[in-house]
PDB file of N, CA, C and O in Angstrom:
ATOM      1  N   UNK A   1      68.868-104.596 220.407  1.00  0.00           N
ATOM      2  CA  UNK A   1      67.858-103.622 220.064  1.00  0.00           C
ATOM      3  C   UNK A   1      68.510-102.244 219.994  1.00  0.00           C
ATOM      4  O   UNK A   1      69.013-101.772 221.014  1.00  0.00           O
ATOM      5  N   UNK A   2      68.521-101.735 219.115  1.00  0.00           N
ATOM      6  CA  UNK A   2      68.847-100.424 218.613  1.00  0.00           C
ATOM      7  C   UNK A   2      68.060 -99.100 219.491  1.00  0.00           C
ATOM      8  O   UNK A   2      66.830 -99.150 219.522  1.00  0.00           O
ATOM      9  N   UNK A   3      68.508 -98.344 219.947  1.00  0.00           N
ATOM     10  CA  UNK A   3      67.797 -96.890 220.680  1.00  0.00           C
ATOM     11  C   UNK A   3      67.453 -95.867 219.684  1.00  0.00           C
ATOM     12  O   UNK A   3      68.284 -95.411 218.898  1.00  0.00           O
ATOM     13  N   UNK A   4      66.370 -95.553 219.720  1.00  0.00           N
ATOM     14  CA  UNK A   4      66.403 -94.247 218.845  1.00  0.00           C
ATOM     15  C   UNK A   4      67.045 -93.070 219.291  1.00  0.00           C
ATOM     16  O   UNK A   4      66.908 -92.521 220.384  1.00  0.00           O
ATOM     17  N   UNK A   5      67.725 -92.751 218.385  1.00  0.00           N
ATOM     18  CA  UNK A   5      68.748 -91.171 218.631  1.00  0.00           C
ATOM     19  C   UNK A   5      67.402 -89.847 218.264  1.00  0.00           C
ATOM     20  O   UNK A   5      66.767 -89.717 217.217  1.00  0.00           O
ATOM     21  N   UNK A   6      67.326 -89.181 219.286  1.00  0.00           N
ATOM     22  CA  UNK A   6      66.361 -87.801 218.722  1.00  0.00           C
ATOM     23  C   UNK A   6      66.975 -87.036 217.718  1.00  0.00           C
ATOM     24  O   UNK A   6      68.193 -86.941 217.565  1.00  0.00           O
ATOM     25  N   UNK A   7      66.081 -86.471 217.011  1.00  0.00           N
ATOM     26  CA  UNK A   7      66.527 -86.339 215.931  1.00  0.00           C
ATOM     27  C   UNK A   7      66.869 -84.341 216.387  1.00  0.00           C
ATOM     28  O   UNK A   7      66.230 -83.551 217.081  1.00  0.00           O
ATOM     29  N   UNK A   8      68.398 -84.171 215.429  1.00  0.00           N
ATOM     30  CA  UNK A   8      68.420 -82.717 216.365  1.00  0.00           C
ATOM     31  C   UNK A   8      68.215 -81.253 215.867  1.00  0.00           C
ATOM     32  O   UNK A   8      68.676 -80.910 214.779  1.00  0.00           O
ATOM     33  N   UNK A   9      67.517 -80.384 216.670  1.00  0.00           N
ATOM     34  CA  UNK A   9      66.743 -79.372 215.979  1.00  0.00           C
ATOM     35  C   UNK A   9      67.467 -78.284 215.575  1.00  0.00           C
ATOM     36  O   UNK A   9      68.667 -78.285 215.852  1.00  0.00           O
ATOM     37  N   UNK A  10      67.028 -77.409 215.013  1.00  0.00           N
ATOM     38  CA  UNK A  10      67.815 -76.152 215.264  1.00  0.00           C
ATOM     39  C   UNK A  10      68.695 -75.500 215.974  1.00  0.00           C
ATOM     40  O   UNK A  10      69.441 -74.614 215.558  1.00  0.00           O
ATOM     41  N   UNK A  11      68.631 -75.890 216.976  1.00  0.00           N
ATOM     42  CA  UNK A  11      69.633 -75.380 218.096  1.00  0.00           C
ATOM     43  C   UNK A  11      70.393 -76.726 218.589  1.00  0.00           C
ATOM     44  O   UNK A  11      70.787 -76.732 219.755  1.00  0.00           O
ATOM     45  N   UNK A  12      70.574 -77.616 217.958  1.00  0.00           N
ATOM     46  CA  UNK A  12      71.574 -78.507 218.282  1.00  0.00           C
ATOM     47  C   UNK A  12      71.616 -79.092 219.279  1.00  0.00           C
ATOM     48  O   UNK A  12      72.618 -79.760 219.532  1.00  0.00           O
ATOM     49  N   UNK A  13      70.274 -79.016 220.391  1.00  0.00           N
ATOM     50  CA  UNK A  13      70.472 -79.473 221.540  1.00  0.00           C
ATOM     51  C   UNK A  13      69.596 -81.242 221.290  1.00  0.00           C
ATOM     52  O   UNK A  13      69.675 -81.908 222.322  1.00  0.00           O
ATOM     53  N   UNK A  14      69.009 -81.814 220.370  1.00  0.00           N
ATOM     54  CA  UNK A  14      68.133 -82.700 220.816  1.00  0.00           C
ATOM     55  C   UNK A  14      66.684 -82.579 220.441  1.00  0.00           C
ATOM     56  O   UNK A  14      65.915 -83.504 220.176  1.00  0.00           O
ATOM     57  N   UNK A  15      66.487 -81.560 220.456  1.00  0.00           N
ATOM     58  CA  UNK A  15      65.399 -80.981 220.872  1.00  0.00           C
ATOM     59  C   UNK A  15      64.200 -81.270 219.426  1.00  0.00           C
ATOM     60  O   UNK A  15      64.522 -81.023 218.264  1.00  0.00           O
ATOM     61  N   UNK A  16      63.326 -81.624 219.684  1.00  0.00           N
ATOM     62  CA  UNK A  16      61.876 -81.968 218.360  1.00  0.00           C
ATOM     63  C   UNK A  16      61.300 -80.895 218.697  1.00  0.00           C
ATOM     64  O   UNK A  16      61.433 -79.936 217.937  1.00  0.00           O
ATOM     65  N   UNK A  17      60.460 -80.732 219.978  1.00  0.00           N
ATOM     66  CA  UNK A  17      59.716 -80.138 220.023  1.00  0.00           C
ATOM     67  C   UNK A  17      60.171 -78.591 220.568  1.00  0.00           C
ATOM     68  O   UNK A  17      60.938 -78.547 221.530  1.00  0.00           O
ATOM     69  N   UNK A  18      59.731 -77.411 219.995  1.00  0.00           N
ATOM     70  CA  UNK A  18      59.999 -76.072 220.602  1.00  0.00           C
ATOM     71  C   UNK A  18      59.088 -75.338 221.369  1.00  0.00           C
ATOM     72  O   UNK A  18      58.044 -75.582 220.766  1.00  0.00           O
ATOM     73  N   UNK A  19      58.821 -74.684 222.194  1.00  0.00           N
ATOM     74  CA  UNK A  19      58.269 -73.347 222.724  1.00  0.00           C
ATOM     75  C   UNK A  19      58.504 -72.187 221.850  1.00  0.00           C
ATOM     76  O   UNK A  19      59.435 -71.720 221.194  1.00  0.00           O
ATOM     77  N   UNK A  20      57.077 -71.872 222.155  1.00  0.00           N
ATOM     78  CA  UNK A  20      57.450 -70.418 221.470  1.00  0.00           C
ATOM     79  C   UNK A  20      58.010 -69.167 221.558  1.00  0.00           C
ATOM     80  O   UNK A  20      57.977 -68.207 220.789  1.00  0.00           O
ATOM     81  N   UNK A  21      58.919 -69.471 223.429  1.00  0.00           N
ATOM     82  CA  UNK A  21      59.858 -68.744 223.282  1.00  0.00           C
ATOM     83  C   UNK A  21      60.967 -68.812 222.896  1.00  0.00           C
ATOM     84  O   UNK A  21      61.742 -67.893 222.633  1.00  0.00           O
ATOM     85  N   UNK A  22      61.145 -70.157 222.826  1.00  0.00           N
ATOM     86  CA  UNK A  22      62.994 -70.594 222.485  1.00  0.00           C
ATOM     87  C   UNK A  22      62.442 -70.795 220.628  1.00  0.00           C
ATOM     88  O   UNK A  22      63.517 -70.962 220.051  1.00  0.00           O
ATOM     89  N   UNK A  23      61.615 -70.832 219.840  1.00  0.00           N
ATOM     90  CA  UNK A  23      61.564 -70.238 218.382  1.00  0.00           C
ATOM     91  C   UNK A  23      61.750 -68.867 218.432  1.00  0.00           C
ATOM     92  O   UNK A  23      62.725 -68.520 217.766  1.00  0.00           O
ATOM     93  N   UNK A  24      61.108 -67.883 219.034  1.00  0.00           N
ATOM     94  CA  UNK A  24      61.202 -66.578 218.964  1.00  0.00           C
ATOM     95  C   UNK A  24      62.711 -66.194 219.040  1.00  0.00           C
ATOM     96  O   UNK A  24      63.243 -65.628 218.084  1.00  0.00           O
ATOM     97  N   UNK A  25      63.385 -66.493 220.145  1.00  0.00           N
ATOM     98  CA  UNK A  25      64.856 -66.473 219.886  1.00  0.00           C
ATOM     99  C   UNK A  25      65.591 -67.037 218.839  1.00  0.00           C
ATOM    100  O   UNK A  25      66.191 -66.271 218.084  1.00  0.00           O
ATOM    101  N   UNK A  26      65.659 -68.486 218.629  1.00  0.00           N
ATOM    102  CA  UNK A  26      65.742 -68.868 217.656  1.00  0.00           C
ATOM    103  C   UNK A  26      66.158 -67.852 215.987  1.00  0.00           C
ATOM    104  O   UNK A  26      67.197 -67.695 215.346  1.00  0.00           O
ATOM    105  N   UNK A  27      64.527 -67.290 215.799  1.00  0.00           N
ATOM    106  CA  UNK A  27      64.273 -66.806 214.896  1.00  0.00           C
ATOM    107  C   UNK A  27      64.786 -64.961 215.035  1.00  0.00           C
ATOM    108  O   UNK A  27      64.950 -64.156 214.118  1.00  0.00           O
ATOM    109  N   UNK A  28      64.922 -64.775 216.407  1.00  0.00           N
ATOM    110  CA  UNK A  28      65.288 -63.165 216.853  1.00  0.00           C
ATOM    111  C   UNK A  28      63.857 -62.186 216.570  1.00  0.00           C
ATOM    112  O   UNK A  28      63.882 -60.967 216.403  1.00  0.00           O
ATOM    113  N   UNK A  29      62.915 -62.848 216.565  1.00  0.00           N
ATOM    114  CA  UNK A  29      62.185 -62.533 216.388  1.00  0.00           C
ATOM    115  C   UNK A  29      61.119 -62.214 218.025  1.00  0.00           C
ATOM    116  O   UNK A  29      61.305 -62.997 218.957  1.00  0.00           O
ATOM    117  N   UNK A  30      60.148 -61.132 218.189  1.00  0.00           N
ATOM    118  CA  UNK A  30      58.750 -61.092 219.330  1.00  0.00           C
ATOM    119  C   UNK A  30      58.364 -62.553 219.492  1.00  0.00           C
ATOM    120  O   UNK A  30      58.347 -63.150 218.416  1.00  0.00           O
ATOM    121  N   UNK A  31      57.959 -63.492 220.855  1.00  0.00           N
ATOM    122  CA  UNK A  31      56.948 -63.684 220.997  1.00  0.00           C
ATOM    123  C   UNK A  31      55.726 -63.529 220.253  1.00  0.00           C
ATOM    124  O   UNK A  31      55.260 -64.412 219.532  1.00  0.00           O
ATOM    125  N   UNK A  32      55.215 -62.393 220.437  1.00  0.00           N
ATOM    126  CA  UNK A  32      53.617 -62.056 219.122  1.00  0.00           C
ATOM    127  C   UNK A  32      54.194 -62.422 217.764  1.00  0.00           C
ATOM    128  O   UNK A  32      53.442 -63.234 217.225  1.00  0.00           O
ATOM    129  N   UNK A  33      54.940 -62.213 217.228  1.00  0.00           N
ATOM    130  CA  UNK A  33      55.391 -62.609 215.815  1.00  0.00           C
ATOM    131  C   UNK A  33      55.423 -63.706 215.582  1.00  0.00           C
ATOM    132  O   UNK A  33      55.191 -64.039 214.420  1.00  0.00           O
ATOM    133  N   UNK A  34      55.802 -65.004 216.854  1.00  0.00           N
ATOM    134  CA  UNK A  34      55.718 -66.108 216.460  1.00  0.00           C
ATOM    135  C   UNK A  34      54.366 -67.196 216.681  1.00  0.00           C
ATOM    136  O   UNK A  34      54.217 -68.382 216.387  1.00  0.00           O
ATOM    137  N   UNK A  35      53.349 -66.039 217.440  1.00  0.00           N
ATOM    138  CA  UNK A  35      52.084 -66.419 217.584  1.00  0.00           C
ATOM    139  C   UNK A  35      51.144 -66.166 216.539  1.00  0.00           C
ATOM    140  O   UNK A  35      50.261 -67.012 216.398  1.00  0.00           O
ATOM    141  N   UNK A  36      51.150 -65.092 215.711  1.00  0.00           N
ATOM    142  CA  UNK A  36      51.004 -64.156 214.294  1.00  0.00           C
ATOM    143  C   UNK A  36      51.114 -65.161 213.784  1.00  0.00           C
ATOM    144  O   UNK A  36      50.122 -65.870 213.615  1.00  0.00           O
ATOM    145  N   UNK A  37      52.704 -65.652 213.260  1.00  0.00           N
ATOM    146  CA  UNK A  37      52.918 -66.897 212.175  1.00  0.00           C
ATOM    147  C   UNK A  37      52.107 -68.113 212.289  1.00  0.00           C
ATOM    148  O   UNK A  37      51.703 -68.680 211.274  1.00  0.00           O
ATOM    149  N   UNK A  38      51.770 -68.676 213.820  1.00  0.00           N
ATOM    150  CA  UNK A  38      50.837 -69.900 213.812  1.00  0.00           C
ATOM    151  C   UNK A  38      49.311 -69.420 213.719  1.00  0.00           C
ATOM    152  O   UNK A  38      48.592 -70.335 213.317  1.00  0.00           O
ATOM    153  N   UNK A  39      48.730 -68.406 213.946  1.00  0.00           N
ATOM    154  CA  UNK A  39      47.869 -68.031 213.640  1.00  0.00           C
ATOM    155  C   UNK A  39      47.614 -67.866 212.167  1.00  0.00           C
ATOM    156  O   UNK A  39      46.535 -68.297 211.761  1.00  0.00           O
ATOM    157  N   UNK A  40      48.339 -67.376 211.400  1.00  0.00           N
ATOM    158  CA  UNK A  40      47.773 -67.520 210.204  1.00  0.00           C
ATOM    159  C   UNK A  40      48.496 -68.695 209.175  1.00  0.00           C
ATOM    160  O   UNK A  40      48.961 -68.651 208.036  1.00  0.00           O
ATOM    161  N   UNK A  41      48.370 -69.504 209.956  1.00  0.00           N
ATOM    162  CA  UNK A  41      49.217 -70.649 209.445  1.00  0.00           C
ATOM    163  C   UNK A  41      50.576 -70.583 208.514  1.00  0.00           C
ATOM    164  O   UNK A  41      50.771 -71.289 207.524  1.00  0.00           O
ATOM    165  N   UNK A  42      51.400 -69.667 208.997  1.00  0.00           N
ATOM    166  CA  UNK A  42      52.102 -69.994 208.157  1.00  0.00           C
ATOM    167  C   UNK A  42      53.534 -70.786 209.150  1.00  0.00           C
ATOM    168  O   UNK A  42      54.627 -70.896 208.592  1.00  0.00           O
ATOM    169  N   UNK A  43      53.395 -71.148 210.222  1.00  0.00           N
ATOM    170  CA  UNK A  43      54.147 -72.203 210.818  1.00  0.00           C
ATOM    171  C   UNK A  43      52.823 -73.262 212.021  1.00  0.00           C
ATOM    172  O   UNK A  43      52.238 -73.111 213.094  1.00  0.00           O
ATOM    173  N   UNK A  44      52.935 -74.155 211.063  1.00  0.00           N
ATOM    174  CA  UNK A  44      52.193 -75.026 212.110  1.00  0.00           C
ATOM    175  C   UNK A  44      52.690 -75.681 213.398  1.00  0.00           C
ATOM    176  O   UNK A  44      53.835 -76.080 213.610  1.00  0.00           O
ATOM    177  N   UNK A  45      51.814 -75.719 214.088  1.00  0.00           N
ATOM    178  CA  UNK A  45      51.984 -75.912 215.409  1.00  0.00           C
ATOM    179  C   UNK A  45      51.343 -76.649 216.359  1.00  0.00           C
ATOM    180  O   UNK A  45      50.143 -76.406 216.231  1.00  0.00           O
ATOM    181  N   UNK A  46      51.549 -77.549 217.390  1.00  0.00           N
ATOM    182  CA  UNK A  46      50.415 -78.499 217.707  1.00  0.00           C
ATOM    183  C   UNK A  46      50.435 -77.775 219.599  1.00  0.00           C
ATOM    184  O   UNK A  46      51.344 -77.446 220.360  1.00  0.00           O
ATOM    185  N   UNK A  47      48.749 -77.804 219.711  1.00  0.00           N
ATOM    186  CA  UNK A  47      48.674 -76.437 220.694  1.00  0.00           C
ATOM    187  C   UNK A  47      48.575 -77.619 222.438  1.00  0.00           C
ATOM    188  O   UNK A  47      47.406 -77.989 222.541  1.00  0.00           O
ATOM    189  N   UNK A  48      49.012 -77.901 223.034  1.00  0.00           N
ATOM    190  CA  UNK A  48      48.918 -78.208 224.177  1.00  0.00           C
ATOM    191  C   UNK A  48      48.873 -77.815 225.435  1.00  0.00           C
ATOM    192  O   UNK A  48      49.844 -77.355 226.036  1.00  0.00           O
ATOM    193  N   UNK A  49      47.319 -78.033 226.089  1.00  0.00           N
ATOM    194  CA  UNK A  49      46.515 -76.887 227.195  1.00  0.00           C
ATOM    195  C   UNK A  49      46.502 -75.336 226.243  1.00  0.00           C
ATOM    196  O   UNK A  49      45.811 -75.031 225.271  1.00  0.00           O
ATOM    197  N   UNK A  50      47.340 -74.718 226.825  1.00  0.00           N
ATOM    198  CA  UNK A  50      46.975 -73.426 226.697  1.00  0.00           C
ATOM    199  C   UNK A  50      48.034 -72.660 225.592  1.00  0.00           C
ATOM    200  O   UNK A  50      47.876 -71.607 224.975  1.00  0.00           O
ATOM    201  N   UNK A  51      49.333 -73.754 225.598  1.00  0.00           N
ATOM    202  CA  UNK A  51      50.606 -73.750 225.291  1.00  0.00           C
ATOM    203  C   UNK A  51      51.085 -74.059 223.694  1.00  0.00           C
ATOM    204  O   UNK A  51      51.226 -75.280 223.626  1.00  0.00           O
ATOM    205  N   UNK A  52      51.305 -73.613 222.746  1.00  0.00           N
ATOM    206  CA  UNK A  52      51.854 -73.896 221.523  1.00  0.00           C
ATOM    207  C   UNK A  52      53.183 -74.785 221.693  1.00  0.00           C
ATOM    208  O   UNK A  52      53.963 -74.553 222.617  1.00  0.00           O
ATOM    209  N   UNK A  53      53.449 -76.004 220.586  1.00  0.00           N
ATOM    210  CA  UNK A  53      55.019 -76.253 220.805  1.00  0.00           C
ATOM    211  C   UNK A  53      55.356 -76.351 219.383  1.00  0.00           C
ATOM    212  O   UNK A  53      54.271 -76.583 218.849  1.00  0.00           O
ATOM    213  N   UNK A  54      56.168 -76.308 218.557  1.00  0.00           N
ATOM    214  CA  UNK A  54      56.461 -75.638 217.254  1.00  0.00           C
ATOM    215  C   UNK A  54      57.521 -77.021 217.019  1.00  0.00           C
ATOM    216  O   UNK A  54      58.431 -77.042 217.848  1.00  0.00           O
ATOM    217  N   UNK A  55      57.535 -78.146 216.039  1.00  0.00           N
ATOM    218  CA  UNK A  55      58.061 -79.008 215.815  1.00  0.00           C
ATOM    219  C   UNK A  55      58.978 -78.333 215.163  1.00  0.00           C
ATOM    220  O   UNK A  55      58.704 -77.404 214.402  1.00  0.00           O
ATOM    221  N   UNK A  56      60.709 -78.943 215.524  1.00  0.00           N
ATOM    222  CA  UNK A  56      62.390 -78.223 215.315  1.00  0.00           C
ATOM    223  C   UNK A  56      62.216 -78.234 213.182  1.00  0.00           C
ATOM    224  O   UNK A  56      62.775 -77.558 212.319  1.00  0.00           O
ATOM    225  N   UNK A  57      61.526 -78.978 213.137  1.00  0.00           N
ATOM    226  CA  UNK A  57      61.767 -79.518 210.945  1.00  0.00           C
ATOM    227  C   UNK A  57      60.648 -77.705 210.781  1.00  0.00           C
ATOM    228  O   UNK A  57      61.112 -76.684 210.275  1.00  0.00           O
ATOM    229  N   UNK A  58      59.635 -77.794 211.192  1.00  0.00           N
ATOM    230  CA  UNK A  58      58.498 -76.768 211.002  1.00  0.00           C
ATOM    231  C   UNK A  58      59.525 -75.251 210.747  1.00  0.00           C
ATOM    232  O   UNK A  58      59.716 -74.534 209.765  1.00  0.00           O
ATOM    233  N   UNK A  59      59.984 -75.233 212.045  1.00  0.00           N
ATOM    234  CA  UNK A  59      61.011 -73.589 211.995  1.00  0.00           C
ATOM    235  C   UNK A  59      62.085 -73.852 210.705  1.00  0.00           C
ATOM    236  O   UNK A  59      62.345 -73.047 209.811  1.00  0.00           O
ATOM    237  N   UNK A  60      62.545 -75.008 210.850  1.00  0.00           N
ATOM    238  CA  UNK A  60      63.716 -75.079 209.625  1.00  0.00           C
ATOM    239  C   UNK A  60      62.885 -74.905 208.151  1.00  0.00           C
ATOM    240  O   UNK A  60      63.058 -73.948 207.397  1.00  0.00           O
ATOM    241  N   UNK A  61      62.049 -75.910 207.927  1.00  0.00           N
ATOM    242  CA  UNK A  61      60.955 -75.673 207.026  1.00  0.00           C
ATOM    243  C   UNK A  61      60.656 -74.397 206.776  1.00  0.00           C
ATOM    244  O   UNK A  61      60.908 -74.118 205.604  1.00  0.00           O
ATOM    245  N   UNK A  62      60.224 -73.508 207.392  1.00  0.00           N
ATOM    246  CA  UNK A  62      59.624 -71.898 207.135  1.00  0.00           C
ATOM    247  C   UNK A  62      60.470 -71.494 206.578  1.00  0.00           C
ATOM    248  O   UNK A  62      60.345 -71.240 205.380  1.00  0.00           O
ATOM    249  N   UNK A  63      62.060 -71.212 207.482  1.00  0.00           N
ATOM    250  CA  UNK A  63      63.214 -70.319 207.324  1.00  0.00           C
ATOM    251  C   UNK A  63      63.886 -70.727 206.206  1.00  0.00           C
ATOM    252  O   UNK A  63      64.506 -69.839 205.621  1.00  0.00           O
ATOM    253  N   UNK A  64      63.954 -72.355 205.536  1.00  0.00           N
ATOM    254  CA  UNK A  64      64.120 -72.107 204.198  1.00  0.00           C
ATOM    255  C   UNK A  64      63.241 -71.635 203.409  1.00  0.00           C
ATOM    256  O   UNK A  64      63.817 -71.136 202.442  1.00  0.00           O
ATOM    257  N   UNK A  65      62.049 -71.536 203.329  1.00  0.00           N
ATOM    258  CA  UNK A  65      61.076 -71.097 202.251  1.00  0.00           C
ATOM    259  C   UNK A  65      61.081 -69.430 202.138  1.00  0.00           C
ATOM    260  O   UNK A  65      60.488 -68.824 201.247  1.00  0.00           O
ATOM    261  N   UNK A  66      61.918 -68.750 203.284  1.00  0.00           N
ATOM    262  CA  UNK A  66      61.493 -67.545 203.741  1.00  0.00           C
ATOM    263  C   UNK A  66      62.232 -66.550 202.945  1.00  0.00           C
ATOM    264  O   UNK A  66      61.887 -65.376 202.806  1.00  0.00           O
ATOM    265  N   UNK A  67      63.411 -67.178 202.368  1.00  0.00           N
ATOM    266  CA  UNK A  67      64.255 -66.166 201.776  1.00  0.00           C
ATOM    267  C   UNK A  67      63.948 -65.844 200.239  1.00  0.00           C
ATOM    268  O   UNK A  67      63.458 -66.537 199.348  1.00  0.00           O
ATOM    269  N   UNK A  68      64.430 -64.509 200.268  1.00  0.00           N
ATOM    270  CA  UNK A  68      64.320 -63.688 198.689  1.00  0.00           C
ATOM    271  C   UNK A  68      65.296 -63.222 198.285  1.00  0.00           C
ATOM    272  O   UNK A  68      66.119 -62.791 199.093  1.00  0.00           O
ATOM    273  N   UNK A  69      65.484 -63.167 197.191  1.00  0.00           N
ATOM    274  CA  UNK A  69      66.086 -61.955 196.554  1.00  0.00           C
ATOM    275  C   UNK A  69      66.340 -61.029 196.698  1.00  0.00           C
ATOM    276  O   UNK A  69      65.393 -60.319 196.359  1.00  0.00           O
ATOM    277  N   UNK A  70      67.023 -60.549 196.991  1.00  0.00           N
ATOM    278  CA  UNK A  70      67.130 -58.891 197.307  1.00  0.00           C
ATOM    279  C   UNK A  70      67.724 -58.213 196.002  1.00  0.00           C
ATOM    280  O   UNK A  70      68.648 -58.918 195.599  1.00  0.00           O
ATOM    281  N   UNK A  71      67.573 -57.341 195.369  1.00  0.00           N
ATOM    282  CA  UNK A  71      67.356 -56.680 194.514  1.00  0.00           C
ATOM    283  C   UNK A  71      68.179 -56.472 192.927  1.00  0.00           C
ATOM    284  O   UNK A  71      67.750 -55.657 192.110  1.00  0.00           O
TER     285      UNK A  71
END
């Protein structure tokens, strides 16, 4: 029987699921900024008790869609 390997996030540790403080770093970004983004949906998030946890594909997902052009 084969083990499933976790699949690994952004930060290379393992990790699926994030906090929204280790995205905020992540991203170098506030705390509030990364509560802002799930609030207006533009990073979904699945909310447990009181607590947000930010799936590792979701942050990668955003941060490619996020970039522009610059001038």
């Amino acid at each position: 029987m084969a083990a499933n390997k976790p699949a690994v996030g952004p930060t290379g540790d393992g990790k699926q699921f994030l906090t929204v403080a280790e995205v905020a770093a992540l991203m170098r970004v506030s705390k509030m900024t990364v509560y802002r983004l799930i609030k207006s949906g533009e990073l979904p998030a699945v909310q447990v008790g009181r607590s947000f946890r930010i799936h590792s594909k979701a942050v990668d997902d955003y941060l490619e869609t996020s970039y522009f052009s610059a001038g």
